[in-house]
Jmol script that loads the backbone (N, CA, C; Angstrom):
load data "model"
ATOM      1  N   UNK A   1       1.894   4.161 -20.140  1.00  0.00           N
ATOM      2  CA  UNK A   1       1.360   3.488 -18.980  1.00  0.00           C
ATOM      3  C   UNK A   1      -0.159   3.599 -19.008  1.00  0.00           C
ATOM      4  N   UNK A   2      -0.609   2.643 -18.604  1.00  0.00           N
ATOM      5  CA  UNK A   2      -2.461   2.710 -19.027  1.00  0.00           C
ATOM      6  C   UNK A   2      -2.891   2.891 -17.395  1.00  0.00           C
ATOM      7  N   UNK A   3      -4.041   3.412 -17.189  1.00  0.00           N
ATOM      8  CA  UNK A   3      -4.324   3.951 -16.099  1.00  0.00           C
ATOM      9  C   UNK A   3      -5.100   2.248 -15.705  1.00  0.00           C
ATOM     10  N   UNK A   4      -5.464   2.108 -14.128  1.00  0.00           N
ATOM     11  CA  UNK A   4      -5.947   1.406 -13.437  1.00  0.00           C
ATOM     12  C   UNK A   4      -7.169   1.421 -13.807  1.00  0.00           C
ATOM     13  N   UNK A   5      -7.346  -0.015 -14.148  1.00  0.00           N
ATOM     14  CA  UNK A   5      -8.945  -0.600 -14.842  1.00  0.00           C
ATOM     15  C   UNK A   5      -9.725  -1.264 -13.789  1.00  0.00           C
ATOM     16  N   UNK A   6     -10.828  -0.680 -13.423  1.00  0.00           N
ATOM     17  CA  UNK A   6     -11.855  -0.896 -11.469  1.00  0.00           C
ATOM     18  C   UNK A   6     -11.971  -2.067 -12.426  1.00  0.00           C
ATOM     19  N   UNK A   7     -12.527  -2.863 -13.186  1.00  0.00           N
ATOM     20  CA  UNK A   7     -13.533  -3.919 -13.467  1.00  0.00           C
ATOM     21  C   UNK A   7     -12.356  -5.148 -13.403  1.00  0.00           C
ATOM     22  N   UNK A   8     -10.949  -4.577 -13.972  1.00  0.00           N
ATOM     23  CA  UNK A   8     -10.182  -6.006 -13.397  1.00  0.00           C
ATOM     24  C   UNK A   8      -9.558  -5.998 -11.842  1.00  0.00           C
ATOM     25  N   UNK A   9     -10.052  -4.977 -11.013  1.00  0.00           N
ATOM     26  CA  UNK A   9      -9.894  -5.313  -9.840  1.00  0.00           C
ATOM     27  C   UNK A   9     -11.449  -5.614  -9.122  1.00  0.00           C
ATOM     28  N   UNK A  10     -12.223  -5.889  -9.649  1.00  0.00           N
ATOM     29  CA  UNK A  10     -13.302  -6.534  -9.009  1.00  0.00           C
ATOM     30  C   UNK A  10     -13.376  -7.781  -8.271  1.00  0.00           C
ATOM     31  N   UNK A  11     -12.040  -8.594  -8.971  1.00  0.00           N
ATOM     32  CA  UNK A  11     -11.848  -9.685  -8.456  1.00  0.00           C
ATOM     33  C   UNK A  11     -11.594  -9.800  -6.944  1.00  0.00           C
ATOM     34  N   UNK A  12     -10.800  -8.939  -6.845  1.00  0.00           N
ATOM     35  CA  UNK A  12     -10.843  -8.521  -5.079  1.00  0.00           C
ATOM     36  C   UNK A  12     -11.737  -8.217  -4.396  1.00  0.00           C
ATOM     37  N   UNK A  13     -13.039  -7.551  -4.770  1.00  0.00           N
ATOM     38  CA  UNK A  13     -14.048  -7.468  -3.701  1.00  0.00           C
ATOM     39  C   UNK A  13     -14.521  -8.826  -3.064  1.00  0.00           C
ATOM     40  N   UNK A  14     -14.717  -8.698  -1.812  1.00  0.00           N
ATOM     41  CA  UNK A  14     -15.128  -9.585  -0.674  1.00  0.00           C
ATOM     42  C   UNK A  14     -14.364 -10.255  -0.546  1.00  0.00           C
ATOM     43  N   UNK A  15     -12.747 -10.048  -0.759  1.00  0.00           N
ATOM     44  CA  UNK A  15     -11.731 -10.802  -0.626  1.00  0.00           C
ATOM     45  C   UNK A  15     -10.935 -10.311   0.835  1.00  0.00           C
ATOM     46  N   UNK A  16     -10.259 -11.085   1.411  1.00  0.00           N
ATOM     47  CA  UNK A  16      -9.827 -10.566   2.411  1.00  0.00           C
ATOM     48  C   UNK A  16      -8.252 -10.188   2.188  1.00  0.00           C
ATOM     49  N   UNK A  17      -8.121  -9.212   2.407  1.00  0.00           N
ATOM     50  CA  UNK A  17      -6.529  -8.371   1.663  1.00  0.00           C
ATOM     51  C   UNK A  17      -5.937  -7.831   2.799  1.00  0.00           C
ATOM     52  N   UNK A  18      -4.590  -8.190   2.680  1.00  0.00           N
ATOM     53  CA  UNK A  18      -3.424  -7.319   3.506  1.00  0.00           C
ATOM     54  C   UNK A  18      -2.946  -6.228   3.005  1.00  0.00           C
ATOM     55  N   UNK A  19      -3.247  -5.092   3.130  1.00  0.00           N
ATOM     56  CA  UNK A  19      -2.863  -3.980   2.826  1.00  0.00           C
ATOM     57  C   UNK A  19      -1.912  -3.132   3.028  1.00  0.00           C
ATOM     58  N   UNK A  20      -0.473  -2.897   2.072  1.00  0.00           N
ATOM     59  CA  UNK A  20       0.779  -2.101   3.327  1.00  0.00           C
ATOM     60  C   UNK A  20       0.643  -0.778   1.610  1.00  0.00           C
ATOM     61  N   UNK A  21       1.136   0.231   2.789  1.00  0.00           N
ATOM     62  CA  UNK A  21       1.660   1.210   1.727  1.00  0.00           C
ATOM     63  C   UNK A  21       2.776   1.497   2.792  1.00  0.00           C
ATOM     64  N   UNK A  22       4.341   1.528   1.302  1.00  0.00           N
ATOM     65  CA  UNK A  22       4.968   1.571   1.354  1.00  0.00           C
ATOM     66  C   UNK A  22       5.326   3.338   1.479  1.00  0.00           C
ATOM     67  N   UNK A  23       6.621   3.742   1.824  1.00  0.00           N
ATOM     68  CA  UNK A  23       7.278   4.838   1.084  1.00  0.00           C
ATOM     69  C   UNK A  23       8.709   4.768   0.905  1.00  0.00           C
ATOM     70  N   UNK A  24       8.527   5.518  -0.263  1.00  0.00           N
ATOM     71  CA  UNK A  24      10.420   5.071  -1.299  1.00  0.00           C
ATOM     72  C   UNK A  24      11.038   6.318  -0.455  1.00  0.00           C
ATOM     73  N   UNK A  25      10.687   7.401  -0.340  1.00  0.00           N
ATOM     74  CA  UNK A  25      11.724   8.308   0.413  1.00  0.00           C
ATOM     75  C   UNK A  25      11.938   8.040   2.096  1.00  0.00           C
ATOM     76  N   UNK A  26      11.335   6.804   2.466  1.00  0.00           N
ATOM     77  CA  UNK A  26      11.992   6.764   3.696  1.00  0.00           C
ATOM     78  C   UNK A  26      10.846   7.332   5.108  1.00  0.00           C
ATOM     79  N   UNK A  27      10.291   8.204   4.784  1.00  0.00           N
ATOM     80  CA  UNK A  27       9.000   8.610   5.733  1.00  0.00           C
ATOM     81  C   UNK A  27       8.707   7.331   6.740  1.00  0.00           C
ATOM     82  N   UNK A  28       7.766   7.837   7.457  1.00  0.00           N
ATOM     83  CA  UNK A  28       6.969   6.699   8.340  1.00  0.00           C
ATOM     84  C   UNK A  28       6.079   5.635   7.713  1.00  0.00           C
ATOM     85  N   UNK A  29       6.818   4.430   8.191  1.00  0.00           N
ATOM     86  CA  UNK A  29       5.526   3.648   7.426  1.00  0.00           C
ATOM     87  C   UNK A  29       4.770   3.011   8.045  1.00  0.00           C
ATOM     88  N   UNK A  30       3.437   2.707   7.206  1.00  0.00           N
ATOM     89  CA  UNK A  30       2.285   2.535   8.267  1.00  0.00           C
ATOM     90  C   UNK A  30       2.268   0.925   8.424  1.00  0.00           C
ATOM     91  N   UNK A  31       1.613   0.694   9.337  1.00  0.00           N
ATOM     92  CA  UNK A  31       1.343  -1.104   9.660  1.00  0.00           C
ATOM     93  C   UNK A  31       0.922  -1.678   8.459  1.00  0.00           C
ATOM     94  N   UNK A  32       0.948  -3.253   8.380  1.00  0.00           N
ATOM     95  CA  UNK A  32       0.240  -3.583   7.576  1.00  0.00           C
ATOM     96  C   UNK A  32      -0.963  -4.423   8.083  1.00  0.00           C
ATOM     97  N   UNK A  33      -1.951  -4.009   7.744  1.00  0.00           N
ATOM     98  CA  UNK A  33      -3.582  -4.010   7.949  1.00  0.00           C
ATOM     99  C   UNK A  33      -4.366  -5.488   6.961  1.00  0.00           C
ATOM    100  N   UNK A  34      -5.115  -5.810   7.810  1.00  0.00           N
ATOM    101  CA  UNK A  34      -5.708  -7.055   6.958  1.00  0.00           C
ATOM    102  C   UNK A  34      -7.477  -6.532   7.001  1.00  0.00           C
ATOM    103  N   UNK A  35      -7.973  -6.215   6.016  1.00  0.00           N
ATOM    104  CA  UNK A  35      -9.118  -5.472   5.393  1.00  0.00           C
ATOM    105  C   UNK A  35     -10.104  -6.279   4.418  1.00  0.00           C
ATOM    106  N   UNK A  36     -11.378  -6.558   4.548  1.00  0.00           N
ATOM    107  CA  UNK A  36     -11.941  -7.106   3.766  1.00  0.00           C
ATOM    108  C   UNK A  36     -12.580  -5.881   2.446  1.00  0.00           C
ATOM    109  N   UNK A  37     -12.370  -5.915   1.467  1.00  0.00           N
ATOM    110  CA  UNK A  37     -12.710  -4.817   0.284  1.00  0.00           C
ATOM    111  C   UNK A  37     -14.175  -5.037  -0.016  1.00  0.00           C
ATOM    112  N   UNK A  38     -15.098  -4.346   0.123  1.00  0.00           N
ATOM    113  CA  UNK A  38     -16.593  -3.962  -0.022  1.00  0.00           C
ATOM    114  C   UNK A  38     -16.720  -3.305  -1.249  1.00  0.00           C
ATOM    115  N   UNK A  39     -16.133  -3.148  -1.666  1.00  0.00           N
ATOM    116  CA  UNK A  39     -16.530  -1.806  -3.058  1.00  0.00           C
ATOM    117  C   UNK A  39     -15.190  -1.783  -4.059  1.00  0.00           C
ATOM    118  N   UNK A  40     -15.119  -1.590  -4.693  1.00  0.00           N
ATOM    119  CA  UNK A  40     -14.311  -0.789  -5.990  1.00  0.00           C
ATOM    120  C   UNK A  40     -14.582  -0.020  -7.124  1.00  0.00           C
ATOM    121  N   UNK A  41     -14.492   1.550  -6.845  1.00  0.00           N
ATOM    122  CA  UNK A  41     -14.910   2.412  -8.029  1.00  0.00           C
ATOM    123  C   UNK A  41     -14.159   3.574  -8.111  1.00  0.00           C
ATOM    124  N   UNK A  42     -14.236   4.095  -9.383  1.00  0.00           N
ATOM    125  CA  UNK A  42     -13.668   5.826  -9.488  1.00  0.00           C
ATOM    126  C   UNK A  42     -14.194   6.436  -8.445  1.00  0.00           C
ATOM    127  N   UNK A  43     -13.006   7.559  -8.041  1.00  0.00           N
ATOM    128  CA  UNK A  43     -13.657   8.532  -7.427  1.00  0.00           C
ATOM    129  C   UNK A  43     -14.458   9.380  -8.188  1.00  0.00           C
ATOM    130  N   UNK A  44     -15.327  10.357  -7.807  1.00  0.00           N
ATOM    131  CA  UNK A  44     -15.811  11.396  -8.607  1.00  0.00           C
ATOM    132  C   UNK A  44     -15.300  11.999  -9.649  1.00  0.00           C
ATOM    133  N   UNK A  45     -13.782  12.305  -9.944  1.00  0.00           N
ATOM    134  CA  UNK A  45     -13.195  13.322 -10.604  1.00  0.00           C
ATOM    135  C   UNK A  45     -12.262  12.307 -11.137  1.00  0.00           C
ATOM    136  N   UNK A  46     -12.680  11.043 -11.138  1.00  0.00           N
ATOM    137  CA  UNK A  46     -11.492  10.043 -11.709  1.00  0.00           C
ATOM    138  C   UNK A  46     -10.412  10.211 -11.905  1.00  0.00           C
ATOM    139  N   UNK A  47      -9.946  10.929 -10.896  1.00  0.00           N
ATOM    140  CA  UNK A  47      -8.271  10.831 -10.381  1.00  0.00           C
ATOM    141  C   UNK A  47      -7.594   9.594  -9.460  1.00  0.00           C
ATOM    142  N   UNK A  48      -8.223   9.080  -8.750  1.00  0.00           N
ATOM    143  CA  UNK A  48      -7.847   8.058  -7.839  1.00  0.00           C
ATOM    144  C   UNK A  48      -8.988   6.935  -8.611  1.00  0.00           C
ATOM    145  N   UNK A  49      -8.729   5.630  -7.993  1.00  0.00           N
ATOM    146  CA  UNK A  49      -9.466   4.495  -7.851  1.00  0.00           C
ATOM    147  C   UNK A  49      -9.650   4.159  -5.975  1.00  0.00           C
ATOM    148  N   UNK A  50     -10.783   4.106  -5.506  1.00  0.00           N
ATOM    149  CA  UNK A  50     -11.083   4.286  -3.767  1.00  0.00           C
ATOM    150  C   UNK A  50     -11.488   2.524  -4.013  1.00  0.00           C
ATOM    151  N   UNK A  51     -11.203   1.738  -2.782  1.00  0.00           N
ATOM    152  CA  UNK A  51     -10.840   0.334  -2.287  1.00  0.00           C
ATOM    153  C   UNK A  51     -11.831   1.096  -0.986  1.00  0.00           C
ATOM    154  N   UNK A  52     -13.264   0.262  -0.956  1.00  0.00           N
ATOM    155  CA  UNK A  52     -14.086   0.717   0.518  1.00  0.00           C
ATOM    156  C   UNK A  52     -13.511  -0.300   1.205  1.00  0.00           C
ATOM    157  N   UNK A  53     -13.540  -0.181   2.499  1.00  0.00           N
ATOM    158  CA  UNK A  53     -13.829  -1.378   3.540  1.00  0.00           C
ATOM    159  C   UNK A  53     -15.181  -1.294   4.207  1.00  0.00           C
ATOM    160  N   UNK A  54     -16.220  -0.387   3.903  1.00  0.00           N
ATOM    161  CA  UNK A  54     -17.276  -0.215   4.859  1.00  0.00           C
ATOM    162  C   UNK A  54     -17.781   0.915   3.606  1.00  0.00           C
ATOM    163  N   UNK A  55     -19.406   1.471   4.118  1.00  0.00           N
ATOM    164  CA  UNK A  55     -19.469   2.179   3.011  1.00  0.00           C
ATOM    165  C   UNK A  55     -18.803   3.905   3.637  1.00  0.00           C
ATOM    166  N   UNK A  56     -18.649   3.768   4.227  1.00  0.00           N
ATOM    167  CA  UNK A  56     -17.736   5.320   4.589  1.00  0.00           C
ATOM    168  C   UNK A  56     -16.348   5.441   4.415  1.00  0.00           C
ATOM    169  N   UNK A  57     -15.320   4.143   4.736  1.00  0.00           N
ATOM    170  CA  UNK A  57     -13.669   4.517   4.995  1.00  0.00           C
ATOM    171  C   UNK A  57     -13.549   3.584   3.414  1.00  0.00           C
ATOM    172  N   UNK A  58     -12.251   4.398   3.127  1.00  0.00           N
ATOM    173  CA  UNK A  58     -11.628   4.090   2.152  1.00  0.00           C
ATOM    174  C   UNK A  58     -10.253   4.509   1.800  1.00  0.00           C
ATOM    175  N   UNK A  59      -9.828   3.427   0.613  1.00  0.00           N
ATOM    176  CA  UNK A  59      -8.312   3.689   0.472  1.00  0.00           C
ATOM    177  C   UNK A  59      -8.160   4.508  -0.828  1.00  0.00           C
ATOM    178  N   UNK A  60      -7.615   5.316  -1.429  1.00  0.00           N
ATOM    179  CA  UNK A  60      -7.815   5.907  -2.535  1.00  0.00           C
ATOM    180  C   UNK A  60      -5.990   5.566  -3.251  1.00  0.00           C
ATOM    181  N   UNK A  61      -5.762   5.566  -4.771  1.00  0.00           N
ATOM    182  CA  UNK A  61      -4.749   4.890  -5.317  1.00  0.00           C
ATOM    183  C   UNK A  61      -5.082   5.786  -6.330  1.00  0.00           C
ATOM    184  N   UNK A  62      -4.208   6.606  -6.704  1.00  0.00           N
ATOM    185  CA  UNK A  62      -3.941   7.634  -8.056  1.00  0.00           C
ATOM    186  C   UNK A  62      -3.412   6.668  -8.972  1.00  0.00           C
ATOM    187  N   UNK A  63      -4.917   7.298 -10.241  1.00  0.00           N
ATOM    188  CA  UNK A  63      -5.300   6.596 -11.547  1.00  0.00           C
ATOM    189  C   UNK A  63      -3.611   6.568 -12.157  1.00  0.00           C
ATOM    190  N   UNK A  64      -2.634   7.088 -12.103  1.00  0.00           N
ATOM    191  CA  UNK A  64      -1.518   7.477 -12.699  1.00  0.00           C
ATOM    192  C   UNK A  64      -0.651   6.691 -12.211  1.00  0.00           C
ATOM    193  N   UNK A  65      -0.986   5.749 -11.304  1.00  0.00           N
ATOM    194  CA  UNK A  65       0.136   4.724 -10.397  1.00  0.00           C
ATOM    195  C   UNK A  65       0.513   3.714 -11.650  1.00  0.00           C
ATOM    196  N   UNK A  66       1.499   3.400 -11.801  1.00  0.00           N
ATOM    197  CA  UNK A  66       2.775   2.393 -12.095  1.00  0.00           C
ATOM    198  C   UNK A  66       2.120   0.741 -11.372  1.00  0.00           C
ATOM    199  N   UNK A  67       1.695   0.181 -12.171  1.00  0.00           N
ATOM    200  CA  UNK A  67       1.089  -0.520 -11.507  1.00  0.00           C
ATOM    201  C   UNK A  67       1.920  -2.029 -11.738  1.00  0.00           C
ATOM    202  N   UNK A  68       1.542  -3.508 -11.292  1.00  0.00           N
ATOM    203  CA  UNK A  68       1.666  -4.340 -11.309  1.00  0.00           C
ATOM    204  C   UNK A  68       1.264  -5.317 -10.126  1.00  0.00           C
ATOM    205  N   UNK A  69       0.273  -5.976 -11.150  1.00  0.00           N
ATOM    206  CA  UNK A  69      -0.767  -7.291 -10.322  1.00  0.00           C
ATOM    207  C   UNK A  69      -0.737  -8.873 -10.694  1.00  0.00           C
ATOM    208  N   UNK A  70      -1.924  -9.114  -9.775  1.00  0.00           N
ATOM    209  CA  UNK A  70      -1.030 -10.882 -10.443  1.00  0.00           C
ATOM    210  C   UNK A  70      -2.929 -10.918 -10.236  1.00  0.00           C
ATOM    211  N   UNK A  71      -2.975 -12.657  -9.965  1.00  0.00           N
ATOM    212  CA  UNK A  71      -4.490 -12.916  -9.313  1.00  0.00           C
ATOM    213  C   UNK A  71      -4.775 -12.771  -8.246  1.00  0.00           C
ATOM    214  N   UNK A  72      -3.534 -12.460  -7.626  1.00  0.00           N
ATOM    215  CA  UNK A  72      -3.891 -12.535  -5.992  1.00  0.00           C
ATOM    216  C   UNK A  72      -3.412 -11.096  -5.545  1.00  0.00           C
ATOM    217  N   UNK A  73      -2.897 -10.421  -5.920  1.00  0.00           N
ATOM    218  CA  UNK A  73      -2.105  -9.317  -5.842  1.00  0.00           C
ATOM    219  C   UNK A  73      -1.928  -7.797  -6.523  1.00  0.00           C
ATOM    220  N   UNK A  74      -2.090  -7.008  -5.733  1.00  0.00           N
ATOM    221  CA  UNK A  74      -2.304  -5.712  -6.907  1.00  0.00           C
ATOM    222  C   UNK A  74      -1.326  -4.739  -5.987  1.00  0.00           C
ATOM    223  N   UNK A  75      -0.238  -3.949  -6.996  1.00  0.00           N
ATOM    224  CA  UNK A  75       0.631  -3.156  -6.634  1.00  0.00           C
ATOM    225  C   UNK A  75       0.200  -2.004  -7.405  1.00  0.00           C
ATOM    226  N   UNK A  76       0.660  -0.484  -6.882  1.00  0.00           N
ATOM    227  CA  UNK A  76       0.504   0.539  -7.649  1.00  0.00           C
ATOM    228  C   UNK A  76       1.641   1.493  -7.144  1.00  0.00           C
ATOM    229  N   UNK A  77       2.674   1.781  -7.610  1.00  0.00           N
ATOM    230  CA  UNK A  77       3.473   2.744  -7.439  1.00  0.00           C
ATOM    231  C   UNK A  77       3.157   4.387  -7.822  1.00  0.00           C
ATOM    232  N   UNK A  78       2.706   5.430  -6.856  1.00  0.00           N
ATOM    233  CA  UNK A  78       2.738   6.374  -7.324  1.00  0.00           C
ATOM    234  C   UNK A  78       4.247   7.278  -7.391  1.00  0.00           C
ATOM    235  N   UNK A  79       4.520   7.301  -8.296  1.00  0.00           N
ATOM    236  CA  UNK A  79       6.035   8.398  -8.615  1.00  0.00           C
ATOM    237  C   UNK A  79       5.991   9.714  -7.949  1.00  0.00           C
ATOM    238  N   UNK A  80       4.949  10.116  -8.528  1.00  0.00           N
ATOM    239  CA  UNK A  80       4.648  11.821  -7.554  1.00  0.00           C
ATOM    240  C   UNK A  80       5.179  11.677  -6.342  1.00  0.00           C
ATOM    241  N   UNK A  81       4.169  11.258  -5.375  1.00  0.00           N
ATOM    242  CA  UNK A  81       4.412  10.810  -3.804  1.00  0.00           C
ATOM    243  C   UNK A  81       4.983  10.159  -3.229  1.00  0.00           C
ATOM    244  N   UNK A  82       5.817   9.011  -4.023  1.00  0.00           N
ATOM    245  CA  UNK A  82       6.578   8.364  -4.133  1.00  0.00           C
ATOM    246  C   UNK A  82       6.176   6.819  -2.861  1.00  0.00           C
ATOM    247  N   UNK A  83       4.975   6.749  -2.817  1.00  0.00           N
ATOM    248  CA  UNK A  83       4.588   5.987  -2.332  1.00  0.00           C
ATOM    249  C   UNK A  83       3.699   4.504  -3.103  1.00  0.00           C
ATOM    250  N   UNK A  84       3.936   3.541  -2.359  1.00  0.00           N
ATOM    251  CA  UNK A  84       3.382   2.399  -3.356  1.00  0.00           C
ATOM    252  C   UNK A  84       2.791   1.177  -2.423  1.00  0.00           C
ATOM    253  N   UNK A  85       1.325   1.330  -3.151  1.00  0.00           N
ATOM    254  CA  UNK A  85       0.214   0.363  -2.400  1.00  0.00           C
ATOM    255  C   UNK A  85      -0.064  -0.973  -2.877  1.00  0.00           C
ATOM    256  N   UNK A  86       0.232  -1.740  -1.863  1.00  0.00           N
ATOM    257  CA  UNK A  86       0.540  -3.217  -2.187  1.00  0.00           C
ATOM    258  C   UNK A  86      -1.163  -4.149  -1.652  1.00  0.00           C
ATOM    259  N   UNK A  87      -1.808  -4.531  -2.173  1.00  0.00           N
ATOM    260  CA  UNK A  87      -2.855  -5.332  -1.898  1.00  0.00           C
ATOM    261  C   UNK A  87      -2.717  -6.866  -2.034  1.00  0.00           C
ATOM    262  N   UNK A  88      -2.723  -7.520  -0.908  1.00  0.00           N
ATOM    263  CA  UNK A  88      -2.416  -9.063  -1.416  1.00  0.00           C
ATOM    264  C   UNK A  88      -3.655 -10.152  -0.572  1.00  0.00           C
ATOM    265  N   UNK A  89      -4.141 -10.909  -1.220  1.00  0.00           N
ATOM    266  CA  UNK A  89      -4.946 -11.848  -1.014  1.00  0.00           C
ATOM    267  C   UNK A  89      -4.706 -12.351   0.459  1.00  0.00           C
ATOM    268  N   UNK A  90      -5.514 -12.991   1.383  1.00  0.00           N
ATOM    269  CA  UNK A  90      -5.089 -13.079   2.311  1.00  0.00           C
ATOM    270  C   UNK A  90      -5.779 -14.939   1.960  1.00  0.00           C
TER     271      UNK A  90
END
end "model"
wireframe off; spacefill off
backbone 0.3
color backbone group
């Protein structure tokens, strides 16, 4: 599995995205949110890839996620946490 490449999700910045994260074990799940993306880069310790909406809040997506995207669309399944972040074009 190849880790999450920031430069082919660039395409999404200043895009306006619906954002849901899912969970596979059943937990609480959160709303789904419509977010315009300002930024896309490694975190510091290039474990996650962080999605800004502003330059302070952000979404963070572990480099190790199971991924699958389209042009309009970017999924990342993390296995660990068993949670999976769905980004779709609005």
């Amino acid at each position: 599995m190849e880790p999450i490449n920031v430069d082919d999700l660039q395409r999404f910045v200043g895009a306006t995205m619906e954002i849901a994260i899912e969970d596979k074990q059943g937990g609480d799940q959160a709303p789904v949110v419509k977010k315009i993306i300002k930024k896309i880069q490694y975190c510091p310790d290039h474990t996650h890839v962080r999605f800004y909406f502003d330059t302070m809040y952000f979404l963070a997506v572990p480099l190790n996620s199971k991924v699958n995207q389209t042009e309009v669309m970017f999924s990342a399944s993390d296995l660990e946490s068993g949670l999976t972040y769905t980004f779709q074009k609005v």
